[in-house]
Structures are given as C-alpha cells and as structure tokens.
N, C-alpha and C positions, 0 to 999 in steps of 0.2 A: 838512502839513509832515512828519508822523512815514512818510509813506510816499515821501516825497523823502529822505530822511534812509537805510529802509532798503535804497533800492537804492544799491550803491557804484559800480558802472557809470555811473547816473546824475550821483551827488555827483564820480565821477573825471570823465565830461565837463564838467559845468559850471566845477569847478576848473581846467580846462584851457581853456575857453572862456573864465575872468575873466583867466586869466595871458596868455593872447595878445592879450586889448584892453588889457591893463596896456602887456602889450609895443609894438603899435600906435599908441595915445592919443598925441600927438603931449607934449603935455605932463606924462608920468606920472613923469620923470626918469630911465624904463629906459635904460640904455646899455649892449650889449655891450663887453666889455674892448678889442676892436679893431676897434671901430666897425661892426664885420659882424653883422648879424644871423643870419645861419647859426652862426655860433660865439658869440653870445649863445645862442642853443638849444642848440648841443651842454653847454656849459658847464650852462644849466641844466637837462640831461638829464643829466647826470653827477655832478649831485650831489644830484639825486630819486634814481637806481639807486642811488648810496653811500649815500645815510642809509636806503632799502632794505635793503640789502646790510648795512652797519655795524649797522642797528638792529635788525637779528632776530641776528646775528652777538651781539648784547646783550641779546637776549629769550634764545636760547637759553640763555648762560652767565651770566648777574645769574637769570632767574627757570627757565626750565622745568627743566634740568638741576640747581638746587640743590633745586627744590619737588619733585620726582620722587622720591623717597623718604619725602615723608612723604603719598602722597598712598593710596590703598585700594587693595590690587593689583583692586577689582572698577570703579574707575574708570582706572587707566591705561590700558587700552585706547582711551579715551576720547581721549586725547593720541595714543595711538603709531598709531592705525590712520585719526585725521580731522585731529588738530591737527599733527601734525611733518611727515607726508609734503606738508600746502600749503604750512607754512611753512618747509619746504625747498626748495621749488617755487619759490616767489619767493626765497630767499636764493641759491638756487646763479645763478639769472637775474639777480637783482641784479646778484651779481659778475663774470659776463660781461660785464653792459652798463653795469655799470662800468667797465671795463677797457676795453672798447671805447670808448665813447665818448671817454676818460680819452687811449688815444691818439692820438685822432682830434684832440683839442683842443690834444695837442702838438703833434701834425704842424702844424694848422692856426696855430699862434701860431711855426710854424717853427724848432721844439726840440724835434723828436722825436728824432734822431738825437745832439743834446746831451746832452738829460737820459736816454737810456740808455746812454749812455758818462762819462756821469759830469762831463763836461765844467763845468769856474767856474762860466759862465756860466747853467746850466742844471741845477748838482748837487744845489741843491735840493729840485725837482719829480724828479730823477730818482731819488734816493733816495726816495721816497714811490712814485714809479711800480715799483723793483723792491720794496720793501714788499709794494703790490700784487699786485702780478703773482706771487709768492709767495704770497700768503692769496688769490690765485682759485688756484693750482695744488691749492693743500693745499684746496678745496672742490668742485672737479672731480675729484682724482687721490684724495685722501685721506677726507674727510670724504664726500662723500656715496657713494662704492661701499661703503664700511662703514654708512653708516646704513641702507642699502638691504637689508643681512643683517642689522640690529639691529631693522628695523621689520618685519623677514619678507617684504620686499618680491622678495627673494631667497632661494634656499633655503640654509640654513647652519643647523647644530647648536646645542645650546647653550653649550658651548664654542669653537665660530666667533663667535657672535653677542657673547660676552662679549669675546672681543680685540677684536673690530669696533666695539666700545662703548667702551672703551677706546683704542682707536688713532684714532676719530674724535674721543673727548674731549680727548687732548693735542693732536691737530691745530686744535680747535679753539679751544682755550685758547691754542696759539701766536699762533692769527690776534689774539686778545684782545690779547696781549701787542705783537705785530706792529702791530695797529692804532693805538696809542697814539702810537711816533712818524710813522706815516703819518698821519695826522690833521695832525699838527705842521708835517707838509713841506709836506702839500699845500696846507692853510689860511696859508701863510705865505710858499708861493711866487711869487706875483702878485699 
C-alpha cells in the first residue's frame, strides 16, 4: 500500500478512474447542471484547477511567505531553489486552466457574452469571471516574471530581486483579497 500511496501519477490516475465510474454508474446520482456530460466534465475540471490555483494562491500567503523569515538562511534554499519554482509551476497552470475552462462553461451554459458585459441576467458569474480574469493577469503578467528574478531564475541584482519581491507580494496579496469575493460569485451563481 505504502508504494501505491508514494507514487502520485499513480494515486492521480486511479482518482480519475473512480470519478469517471462515479460519473458512468447509471445509479450514482451524478448529474451535470445541463444534462451534458461534456459540461459536467468541464465544470468539474474547473473547479479541480481553481482549488489548484486558489489553494497554493493560500499555501503561498497563510504559510510559506509568512514562515520564510523565521526559517535558517542555510535551509531557504531549500524552498527558493525545489519548493516555489514547482509550486509556481502548478499555480500559474492552475490559473490558466482555470480560466479556460471557466469560459468554456460559460459559453457552453450560453452566458458567456452576458456575464462579461455585465448583463442581470448573468452579472453574477460575470463579476467573478472579471475577478478572475484579473488574478490570472496579475499571475502571468505580475507575479511570476518577478518571482523568476526573486528565485534567480532570471538574472537580476539584489536590488532588482528586492522590488520583484515586493511587487509580486502585493500582486499577490491582491489576488488574496480578490479571491474572496470571486469565491462568492462563482459559488453562488448557479
């Protein structure tokens, strides 16, 4: 069991293998929202990448970024050169394929054009969608070209790497802030 357990490739196919006979099982009570199962999968692909996306978005700011200061300058390395650059790896993908998929489920439930104009009928989900679409620009545009100079991944001084440290931590404290009522919209618009 302990060598089932340490491969994660393995534990992610089998997890994927039980949700699609979950989805299958004629009697399991899955139902996508409009009866499609193409858009029962995008849906539940969109909010595997968000709690991706959201939950290292909250690994970063609740623990590494506050622990990071009391931890021994001869183990930060530890973090800055194996732990941040994976788990940047997955949060900036996250928030792409969040966001993709995110529009793909509007189009497909036929509001995509509503909820990003704001429209009654759709203003909900679409304030949550420019949320979004805001906290992936500030993680593509803002936050990770700066962590790229802060982890030496690029070449930048040490007064490059200090603004870069800074200009990605309020970027990403916004997302913090940001994500709070996108949560709200999107959990409450369908």
């Amino acid at each position: 069991m302990g060598k089932f357990f340490a491969n994660l490739n393995l534990v992610l196919c089998v997890g994927l293998i039980l949700a699609v006979l979950i989805a299958v099982f004629p009697d399991s009570g899955y139902r996508p929202p409009t009866g499609d199962l193409v858009n029962g999968v995008l849906q539940w692909l969109h909010v595997f990448f968000g709690i991706t996306w959201i939950g290292l978005l909250y690994y970063f700011n609740f623990v590494q970024t506050p622990t990071m200061p009391t931890i021994p300058a001869e183990l930060k390395p530890g973090v800055s050169k194996y732990i941040a650059p994976k788990a940047l790896f997955y949060f900036r993908w996250g928030a792409a394929f969040t966001v993709l998929t995110g529009l793909l489920l509007a189009w497909s439930y036929g509001e995509l054009v509503e909820a990003l104009t704001l429209q009654p009928s759709a203003r909900l989900i679409g304030i949550g969608m420019w949320l979004a679409l805001i906290m992936a620009f500030n993680v593509w545009v803002i936050i990770w070209p700066n962590q790229q100079k802060v982890l030496g991944l690029v070449a930048a001084d040490d007064a490059a790497k200090a603004k870069a440290a800074a200009t990605a931590g309020m970027a990403s404290r916004l997302n913090v802030l940001l994500s709070i009522p996108m949560l709200l919209a999107m959990t409450n618009a369908h």
